[in-house]
Structure formats: structure tokens, C-alpha cells
GUMIDREN-419643 format. One line per 8 residues: for each residue x, y, z of N, C-alpha, C, CB. Coordinates in Angstrom, 2 decimals. Glycine has a CB too. Example, Ala and Ser with C-alpha at 12.3 -4.5 7.8 and 13.67 -1.06 7.14 Angstrom:
residues 2
13.19,-5.69,7.80,12.30,-4.50,7.80,13.20,-3.30,7.80,11.31,-4.47,9.05  12.85,-2.25,7.08,13.67,-1.06,7.14,12.90,0.03,7.87,14.08,-0.60,5.72
//
This chain:
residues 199
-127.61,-40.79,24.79,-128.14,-40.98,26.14,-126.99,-41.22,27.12,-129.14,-42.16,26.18  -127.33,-40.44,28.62,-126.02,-41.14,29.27,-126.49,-41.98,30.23,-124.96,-40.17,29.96  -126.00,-43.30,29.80,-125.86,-44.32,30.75,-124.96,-44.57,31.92,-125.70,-45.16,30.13  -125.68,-44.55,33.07,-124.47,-44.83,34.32,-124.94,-46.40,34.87,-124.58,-43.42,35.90  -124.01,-46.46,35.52,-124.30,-48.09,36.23,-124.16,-48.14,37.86,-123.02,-49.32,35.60  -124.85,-48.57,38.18,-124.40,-49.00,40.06,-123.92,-50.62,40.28,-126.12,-48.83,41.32  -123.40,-50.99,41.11,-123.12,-52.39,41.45,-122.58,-52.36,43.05,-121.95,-53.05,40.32  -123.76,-53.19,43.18,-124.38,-53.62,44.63,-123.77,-55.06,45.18,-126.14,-53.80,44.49
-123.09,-55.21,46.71,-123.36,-56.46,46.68,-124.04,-57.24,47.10,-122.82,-56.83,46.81  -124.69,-58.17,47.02,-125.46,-59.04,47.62,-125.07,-60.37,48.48,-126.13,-59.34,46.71  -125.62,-60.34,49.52,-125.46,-61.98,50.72,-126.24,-62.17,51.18,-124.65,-62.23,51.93  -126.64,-63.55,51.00,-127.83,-64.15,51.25,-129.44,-63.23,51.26,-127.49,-64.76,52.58  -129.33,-62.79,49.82,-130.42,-62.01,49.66,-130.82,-60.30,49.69,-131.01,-62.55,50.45  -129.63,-60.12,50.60,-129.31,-58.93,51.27,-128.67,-57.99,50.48,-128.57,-59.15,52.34  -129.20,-56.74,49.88,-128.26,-55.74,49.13,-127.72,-55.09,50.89,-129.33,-54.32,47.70  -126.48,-54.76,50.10,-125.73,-53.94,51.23,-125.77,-52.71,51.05,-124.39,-54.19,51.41
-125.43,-52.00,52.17,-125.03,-50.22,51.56,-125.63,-49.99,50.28,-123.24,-49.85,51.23  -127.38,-50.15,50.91,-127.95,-49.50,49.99,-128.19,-48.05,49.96,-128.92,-50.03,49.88  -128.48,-47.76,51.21,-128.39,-45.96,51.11,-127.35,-45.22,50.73,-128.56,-45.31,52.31  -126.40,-45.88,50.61,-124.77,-45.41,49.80,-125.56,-44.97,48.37,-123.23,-47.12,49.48  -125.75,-46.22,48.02,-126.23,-46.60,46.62,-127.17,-45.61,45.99,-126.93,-47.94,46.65  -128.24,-45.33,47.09,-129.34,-44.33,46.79,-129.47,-43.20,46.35,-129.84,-44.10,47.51  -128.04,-42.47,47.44,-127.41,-41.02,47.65,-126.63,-41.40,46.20,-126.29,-40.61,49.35  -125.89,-41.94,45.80,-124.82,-41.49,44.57,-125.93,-41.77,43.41,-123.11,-42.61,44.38
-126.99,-42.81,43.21,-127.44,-42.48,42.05,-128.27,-41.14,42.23,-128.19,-43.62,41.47  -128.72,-41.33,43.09,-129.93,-39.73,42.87,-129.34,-38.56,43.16,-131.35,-39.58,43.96  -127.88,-38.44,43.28,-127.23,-37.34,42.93,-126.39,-37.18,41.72,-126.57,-37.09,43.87  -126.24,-38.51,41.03,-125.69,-38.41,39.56,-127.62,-38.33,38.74,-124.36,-40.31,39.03  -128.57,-38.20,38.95,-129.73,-38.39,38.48,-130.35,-37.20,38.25,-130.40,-39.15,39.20  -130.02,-36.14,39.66,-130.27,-34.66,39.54,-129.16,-33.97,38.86,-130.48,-34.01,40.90  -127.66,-34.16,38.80,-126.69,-33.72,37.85,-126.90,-33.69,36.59,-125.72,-34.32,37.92  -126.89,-35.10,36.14,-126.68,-35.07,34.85,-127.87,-35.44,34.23,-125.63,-35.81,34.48
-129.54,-35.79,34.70,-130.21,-36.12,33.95,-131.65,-35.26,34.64,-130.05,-37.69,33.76  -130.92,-34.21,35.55,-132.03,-33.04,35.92,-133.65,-33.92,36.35,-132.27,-31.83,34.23  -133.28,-34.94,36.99,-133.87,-35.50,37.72,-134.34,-35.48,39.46,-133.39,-36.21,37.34  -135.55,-35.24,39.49,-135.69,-34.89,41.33,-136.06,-35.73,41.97,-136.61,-33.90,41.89  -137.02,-36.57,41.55,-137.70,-37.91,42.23,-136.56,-38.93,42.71,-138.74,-38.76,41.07  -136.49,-38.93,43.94,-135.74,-39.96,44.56,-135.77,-41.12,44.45,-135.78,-39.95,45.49  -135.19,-42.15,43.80,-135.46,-43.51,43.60,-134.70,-44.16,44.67,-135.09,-44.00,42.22  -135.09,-45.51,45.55,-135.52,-46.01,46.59,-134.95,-47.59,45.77,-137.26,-45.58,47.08
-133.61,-47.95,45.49,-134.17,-49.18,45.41,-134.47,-50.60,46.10,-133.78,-49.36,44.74  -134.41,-49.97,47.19,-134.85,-51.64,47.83,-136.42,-52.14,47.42,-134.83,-51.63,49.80  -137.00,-50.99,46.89,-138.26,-51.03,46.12,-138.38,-51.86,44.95,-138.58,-49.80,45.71  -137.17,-50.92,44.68,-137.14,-50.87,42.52,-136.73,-52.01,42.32,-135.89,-49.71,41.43  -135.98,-53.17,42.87,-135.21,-54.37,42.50,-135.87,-55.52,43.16,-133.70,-54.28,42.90  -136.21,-56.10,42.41,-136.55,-58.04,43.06,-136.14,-58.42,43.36,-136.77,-59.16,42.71  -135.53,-59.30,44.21,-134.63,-60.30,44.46,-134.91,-61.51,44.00,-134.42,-60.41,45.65  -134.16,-61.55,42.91,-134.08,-63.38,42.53,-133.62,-64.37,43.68,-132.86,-63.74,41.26
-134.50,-65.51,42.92,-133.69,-66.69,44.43,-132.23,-67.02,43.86,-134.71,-68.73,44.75  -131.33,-66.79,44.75,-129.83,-66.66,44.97,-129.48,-67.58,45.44,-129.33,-65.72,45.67  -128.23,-68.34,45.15,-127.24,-69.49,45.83,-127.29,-68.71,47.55,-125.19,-69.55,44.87  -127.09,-69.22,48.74,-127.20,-68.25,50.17,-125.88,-68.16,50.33,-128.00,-68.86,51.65  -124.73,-69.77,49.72,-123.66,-68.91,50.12,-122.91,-68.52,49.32,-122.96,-69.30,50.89  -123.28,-67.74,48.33,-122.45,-66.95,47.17,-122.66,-65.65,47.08,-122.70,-67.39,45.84  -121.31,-65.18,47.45,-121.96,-63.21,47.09,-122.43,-63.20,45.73,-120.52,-61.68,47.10  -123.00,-62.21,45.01,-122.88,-61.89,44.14,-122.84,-60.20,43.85,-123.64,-62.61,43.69
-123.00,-59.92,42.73,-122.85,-57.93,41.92,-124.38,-58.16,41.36,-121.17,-57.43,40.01  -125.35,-57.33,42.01,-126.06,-56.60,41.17,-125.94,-55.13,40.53,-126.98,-56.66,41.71  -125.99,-55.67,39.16,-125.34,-54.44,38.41,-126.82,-53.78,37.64,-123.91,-55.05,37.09  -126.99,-52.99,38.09,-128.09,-51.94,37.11,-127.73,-50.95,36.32,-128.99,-51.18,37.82  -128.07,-51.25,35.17,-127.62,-49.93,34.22,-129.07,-48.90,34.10,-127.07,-50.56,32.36  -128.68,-47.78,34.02,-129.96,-46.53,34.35,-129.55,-45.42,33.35,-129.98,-45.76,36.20  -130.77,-44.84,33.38,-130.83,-43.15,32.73,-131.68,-42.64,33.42,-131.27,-42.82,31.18  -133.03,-42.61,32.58,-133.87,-41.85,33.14,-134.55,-42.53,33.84,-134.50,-41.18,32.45
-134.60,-44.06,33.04,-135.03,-45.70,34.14,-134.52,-46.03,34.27,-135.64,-46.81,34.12  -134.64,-47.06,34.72,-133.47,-48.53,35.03,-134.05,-49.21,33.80,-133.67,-49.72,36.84  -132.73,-49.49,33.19,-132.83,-50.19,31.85,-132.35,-51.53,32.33,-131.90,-49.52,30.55  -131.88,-52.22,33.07,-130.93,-53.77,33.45,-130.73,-54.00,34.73,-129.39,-53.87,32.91  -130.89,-54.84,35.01,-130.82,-55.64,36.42,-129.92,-56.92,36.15,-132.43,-56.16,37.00  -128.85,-57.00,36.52,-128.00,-58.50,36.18,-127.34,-58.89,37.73,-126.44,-58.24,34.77  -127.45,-60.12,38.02,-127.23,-60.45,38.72,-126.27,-61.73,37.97,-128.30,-60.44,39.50  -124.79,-61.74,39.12,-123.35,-62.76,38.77,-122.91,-62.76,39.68,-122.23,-62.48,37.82
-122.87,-63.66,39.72,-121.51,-64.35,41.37,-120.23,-64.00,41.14,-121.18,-66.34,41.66  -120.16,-63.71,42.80,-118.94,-62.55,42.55,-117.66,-63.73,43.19,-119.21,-60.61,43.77  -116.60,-63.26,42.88,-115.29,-63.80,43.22,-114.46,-62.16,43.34,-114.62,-65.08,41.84  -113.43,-62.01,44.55,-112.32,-61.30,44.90,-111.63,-61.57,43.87,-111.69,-61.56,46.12  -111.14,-60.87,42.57,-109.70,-60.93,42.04,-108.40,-60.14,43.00,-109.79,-60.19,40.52  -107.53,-60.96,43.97,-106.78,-60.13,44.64,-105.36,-59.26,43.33,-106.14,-61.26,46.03  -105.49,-58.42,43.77,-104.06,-57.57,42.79,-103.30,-57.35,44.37,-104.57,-55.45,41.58  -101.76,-57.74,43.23,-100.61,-57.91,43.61,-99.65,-56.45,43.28,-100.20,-59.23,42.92
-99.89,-56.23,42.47,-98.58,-55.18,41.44,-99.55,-53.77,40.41,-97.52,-56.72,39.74  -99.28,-52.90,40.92,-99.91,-51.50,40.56,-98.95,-50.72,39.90,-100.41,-50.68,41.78  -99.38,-49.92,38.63,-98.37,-48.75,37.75,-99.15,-47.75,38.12,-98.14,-48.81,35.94  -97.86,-46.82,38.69,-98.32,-45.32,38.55,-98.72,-44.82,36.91,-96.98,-44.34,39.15  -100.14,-44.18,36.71,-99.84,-43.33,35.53,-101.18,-42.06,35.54,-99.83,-44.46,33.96  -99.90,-41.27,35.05,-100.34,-39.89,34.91,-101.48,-39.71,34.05,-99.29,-39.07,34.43  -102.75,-39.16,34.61,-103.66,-38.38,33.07,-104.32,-37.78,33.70,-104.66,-39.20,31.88  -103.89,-36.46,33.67,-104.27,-35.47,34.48,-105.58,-34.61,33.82,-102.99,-34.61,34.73
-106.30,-35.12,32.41,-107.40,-34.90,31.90,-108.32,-36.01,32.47,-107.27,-34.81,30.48  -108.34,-37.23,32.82,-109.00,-38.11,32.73,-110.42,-37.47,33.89,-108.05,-39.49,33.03  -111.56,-37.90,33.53,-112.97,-37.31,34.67,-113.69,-38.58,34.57,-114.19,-35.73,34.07  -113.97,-38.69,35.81,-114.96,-40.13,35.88,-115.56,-39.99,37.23,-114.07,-41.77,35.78  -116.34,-38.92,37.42,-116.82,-38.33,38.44,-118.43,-38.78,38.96,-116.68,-36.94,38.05  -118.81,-39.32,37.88,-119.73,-40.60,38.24,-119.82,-41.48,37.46,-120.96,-40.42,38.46  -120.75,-42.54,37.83,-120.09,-43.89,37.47,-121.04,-44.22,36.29,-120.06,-45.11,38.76  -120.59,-43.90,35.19,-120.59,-44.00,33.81,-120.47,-45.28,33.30,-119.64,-43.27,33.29
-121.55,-46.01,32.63,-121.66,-47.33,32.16,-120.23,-47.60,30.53,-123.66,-47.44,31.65  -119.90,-46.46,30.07,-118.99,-46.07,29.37,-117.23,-45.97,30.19,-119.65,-44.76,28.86  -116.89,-46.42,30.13,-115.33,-47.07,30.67,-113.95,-47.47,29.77,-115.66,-48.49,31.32  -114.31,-46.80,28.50,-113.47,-46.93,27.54,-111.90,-46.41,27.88,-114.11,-46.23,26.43  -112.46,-45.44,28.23,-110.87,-44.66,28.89,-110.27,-45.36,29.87,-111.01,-43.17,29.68  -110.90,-45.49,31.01,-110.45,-46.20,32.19,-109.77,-48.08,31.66,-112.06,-46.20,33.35  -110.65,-48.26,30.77,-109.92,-49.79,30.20,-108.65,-49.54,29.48,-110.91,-50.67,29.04  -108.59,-48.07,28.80,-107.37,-48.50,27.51,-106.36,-47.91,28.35,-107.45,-47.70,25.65
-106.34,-47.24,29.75,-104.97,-46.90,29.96,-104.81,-47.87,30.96,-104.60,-45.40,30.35  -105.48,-48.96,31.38,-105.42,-50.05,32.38,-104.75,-51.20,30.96,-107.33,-50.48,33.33  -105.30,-51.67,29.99,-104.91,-52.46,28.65,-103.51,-51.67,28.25,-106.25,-52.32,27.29  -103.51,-50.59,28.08,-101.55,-49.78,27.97,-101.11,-50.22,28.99,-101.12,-47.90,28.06  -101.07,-50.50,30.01,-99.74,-50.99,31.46,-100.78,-52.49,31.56,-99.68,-49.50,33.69  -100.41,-53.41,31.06,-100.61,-54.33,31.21,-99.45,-55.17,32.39,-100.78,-54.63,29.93  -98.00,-54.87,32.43,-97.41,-55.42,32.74,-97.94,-55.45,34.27,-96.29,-55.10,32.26  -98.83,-55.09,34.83,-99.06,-54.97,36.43,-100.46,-54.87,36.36,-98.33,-53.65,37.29
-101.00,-55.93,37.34,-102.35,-56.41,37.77,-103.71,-55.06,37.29,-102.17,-56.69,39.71  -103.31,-54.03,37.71,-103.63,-53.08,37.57,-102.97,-51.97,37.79,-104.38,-53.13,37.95  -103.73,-50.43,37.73,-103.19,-49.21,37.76,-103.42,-48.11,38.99,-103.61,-48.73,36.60  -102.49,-47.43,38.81,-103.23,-45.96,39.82,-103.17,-45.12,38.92,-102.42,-45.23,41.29  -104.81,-44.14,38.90,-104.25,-43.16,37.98,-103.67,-41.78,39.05,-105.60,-42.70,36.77  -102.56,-41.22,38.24,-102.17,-39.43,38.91,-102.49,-38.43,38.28,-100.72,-38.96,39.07  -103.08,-37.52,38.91,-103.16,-36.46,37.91,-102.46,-35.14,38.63,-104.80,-36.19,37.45  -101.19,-35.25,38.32,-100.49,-33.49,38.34,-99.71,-34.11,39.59,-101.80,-31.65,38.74
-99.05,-35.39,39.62,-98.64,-35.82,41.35,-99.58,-36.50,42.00,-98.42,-34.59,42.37  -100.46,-36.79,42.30,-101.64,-37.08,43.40,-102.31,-37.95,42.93,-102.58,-36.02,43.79  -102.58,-38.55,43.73,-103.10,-40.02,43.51,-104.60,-40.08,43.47,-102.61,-41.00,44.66  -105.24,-41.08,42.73,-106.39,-40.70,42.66,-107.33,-42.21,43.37,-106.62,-40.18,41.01  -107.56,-42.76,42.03,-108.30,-44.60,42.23,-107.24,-45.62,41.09,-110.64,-44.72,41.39  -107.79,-46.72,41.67,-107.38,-47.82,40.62,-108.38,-47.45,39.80,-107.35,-49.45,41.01  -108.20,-48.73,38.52,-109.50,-48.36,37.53,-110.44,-48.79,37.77,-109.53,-48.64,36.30  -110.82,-49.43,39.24,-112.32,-50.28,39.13,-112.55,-49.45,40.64,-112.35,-52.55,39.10
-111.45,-49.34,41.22,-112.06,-49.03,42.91,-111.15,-47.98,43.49,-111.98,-50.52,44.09  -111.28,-47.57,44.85,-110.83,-46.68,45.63,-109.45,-47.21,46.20,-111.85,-46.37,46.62  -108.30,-46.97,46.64,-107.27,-47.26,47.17,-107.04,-46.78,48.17,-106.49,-47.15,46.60  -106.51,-47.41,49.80,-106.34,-46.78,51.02,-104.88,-47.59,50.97,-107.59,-47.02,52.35  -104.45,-46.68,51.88,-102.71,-46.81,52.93,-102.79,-46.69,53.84,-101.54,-45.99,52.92  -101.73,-47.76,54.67,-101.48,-47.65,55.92,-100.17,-47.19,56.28,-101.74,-48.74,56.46  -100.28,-46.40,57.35,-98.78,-45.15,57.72,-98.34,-46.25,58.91,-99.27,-42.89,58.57  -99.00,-47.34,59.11,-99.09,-48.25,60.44,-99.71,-47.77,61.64,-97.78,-48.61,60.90
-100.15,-46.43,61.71,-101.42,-45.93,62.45,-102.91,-46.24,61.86,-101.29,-44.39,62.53  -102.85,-45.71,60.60,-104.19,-45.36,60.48,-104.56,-45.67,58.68,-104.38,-43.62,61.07  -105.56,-45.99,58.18,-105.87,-46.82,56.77,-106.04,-45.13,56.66,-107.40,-48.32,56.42  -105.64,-44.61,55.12,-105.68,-42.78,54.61,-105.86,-43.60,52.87,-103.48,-41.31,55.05  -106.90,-42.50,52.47,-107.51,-42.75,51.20,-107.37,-41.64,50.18,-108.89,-43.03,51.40  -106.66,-41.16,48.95,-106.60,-40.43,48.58,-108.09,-39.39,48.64,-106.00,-40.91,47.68  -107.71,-37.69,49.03,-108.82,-36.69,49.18,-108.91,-36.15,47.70,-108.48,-35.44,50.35  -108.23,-36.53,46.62,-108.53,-36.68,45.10,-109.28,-37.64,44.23,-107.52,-36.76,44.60
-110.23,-38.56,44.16,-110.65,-39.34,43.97,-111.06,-39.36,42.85,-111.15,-39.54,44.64  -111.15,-40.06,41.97,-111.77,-39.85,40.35,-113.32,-40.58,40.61,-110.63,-40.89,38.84  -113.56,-40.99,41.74,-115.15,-41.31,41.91,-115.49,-41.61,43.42,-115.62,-42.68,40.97  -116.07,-41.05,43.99,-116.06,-41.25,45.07,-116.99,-42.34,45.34,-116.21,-40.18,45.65  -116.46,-43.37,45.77,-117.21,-44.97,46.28,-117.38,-44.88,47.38,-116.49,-46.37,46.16  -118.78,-45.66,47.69,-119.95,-46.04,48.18,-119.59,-46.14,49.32,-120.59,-47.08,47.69  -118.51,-47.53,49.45,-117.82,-48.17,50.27,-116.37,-47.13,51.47,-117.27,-49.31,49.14  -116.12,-46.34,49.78,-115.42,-45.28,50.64,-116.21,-44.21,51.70,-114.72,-44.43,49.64
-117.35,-44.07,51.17,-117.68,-42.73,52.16,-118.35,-43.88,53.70,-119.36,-41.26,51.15  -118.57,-44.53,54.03,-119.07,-45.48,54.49,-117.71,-45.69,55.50,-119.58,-46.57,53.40  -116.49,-46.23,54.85,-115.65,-45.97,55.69,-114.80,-44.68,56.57,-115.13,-46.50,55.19  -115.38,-43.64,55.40,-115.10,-42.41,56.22,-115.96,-42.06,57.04,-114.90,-41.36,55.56  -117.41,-42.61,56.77,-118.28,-41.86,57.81,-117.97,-42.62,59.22,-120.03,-41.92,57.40  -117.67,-43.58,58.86,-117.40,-44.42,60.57,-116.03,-44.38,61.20,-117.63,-46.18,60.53  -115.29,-43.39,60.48,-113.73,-43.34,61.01,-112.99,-44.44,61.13,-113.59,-42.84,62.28  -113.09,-45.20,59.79,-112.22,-46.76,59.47,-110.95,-45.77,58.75,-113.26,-48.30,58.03
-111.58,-45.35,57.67,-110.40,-44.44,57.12,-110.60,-42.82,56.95,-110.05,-44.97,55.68  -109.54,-42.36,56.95,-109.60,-41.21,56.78,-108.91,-40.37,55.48,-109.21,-40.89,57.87  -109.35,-39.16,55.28,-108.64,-39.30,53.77,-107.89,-37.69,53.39,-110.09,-39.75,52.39  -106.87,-37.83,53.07,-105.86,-36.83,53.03,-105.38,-36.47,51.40,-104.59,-37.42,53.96  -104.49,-35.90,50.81,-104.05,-35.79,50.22,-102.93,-36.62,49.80,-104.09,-34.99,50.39  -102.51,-37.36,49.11,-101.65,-38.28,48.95,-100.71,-38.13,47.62,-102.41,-39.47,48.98  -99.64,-37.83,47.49,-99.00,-37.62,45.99,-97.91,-38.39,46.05,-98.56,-36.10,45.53  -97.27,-38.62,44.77,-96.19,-39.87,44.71,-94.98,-40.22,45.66,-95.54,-39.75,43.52
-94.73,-38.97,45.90,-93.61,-38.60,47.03,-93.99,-39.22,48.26,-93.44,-37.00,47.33  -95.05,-39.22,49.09,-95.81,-39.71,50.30,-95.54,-41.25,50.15,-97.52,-39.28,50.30  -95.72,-41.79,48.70,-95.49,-43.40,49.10,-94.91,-44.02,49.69,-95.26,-44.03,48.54  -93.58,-43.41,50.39,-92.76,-44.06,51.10,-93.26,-43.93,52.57,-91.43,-43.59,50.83  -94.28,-43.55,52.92,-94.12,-43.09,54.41,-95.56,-44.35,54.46,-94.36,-40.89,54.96  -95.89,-45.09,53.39,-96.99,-46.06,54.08,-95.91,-47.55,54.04,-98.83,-46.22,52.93  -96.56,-48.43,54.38,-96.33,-49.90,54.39,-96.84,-50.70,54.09,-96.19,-50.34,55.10  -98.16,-50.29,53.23,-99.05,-51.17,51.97,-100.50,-50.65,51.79,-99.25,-52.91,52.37
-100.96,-51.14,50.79,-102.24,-50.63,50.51,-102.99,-51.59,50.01,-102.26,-49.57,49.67  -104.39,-51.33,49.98,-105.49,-52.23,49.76,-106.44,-51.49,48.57,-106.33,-52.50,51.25  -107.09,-52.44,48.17,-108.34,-51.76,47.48,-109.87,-52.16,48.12,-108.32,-52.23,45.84  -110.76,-50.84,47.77,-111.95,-51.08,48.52,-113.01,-50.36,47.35,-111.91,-50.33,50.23  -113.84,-51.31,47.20,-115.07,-50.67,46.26,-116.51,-51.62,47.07,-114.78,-51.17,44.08  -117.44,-51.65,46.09,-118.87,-52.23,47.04,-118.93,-53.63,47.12,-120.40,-51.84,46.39  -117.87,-53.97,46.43,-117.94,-55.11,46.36,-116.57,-56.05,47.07,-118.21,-55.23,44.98  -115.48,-55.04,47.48,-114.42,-55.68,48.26,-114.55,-54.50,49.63,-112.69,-55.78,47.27
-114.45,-55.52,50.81,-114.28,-54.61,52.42,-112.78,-54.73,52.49,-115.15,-55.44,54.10  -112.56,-53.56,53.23,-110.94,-53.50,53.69,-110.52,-54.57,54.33,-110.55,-52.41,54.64  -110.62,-55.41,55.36,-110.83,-56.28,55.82,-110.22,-57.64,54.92,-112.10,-56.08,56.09  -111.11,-57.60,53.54,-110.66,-58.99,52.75,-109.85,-58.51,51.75,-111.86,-59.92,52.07  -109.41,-57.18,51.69,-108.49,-56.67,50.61,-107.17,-57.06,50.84,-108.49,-55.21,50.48  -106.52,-57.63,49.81,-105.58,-58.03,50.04,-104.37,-56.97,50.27,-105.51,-58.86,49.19  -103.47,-57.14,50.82,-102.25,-56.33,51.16,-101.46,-56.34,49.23,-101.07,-57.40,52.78  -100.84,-54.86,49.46,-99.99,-54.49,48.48,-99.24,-53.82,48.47,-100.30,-54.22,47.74
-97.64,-54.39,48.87,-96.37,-53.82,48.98,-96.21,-52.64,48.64,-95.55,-54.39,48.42  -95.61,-51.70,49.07,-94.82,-50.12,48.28,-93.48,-51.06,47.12,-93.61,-48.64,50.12  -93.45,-51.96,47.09,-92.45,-52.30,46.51,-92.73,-52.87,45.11,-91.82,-53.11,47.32  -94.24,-53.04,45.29,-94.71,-53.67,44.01,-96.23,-52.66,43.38,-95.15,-55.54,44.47  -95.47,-51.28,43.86,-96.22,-49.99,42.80,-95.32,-49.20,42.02,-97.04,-48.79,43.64  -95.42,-49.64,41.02,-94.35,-49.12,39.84,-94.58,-47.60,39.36,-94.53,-50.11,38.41  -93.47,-46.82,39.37,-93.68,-45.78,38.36,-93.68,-46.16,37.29,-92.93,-44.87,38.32
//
């Protein structure tokens, strides 16, 4: 069976960018599980009573249903220090409850908070989220993406960021980068030196 997962965040009750949420499962739903019925979840999910001032991740795991609903209070892990690494096979083109790959080449470069993966030169995501740069004009998000997040198209649709092609060579022309997934805004992402992304 293939299992994919979504993870939502929640404040004070509130799923966010849920129509993000809607559009990527019910287009990984008609892909890979030849599914047409649009699922809606501000429907499909309860809201448990929640701490008001604690974000948390609602994480649903799905196929053909929704098999899990978990709800955990969330905390920012900020990363400091990123390894370039190449795997120019790697596909994670939707968001697959299966992450084996994405963990063991993040567990191989341990020496740095986390990773970027490249494939062929070009930059793609960290292993959990999307990565943007600043040229000191303008936040630019790799136009290679190994999954396109929620949070990312959200910022592209409102012209926060914009997204180009980016390959190893280009690193020098930004002055730091952030990470952004549904659960971190650009905004609270912490800054990350060109000096502390390792080949």
C-alpha cells in the first residue's frame, strides 16, 4: 500500500493553509491512488481541545482513507550548518509516509544539523523542508525541488519568494538562507550563513 502523510499546523484551533493542503493531497490521490473525489479536510478532521498557546503538527497518514490523525506540540528546531550532497537518483515527489532514504543520507552527514540534497549541480530541499536565499534583494527558492511545499507555493503565489534555478556555483552570490515548510514561516526561520554550507 502507498502511504503518504500531510502535516498541518495548528494555532489556537486553527489549521492553516489548508487549501495548500487540499490541492497536494488530492493531487498525490488522483496520481498515485487514481482517486477523483476531492477530500475537504476541514471536514474530515476534529479538532481536539488544544493548549491556545501552543502550535502544534497535525500529522495524517492516508491512502485510500485517512488511516491517523496525531496531534504534538510543535517546537522550531533552528539549523545552523548544512552539507551539500549529491543523489541525483533520489525522487520524493510526494510526500510519502516512507522516508528511509531521505533519513539515511541525512544519518551519513551527520556532522551538520542537516543537509541539501543536489542532483547533477542544483539544489534541491533539505530533508524535511524547502530552502530559500537571499541575493539581499529578494528571498529565491530552488525551481528544482524534490517536493514541492505547501508553504512554498503560498509564498510564491504572493510574491514573498520567487524561484529560479539555483546550482552550487550561485552560492556565493546570496548572503544566507532559511528554511520554510508548513510548519516553519520565513519570517521565524532562522538565518544560515554561506559559510556554514559545507560541500
Amino acid at each position: 500500500m502507498c502511504l503518504l502523510f500531510e502535516s498541518i499546523k495548528v494555532i489556537n484551533g486553527e489549521m492553516l493553509c489548508v487549501d495548500y493542503h487540499n490541492q497536494r493531497i488530492n493531487r498525490a490521490r488522483h496520481q498515485l491512488l487514481d482517486q477523483t473525489e476531492p477530500w475537504d479536510l476541514r471536514t474530515m478532521i476534529k479538532m481536539p481541545e488544544l493548549s491556545g498557546n501552543q502550535v502544534y503538527k497535525c500529522k495524517i497518514v492516508y491512502a485510500n482513507e485517512i488511516i491517523s490523525i496525531d496531534f504534538q506540540p510543535y517546537t522550531i528546531k533552528p539549523l545552523q550548518t548544512l552539507k551539500l550532497v549529491e543523489c541525483p537518483d533520489l525522487t520524493y515527489n510526494h510526500k510519502y509516509l516512507d522516508r528511509s532514504r531521505l533519513e539515511l543520507l541525512k544519518s551519513s552527514n551527520s556532522q551538520t544539523d542537516d543537509i541539501i540534497i543536489v542532483k547533477h549541480e542544483f539544489l534541491t530541499d533539505c530533508s524535511f523542508a524547502n530552502i530559500v536565499f537571499f541575493d539581499n534583494e529578494k528571498w529565491i527558492t530552488p525551481s528544482t525541488p524534490l517536493l514541492k511545499g505547501t508553504k512554498r507555493q503560498k509564498y510564491i503565489n504572493n510574491q514573498t519568494v520567487v524561484e529560479d534555478e539555483i546550482k552550487i556555483s550561485d552560492l556565493k552570490f546570496f548572503s544566507k538562507a532559511r528554511i520554510i515548510n508548513a510548519m516553519i514561516n520565513l519570517e521565524e526561520s532562522r538565518d544560515i550563513l554561506p559559510e556554514n554550507i559545507f560541500k
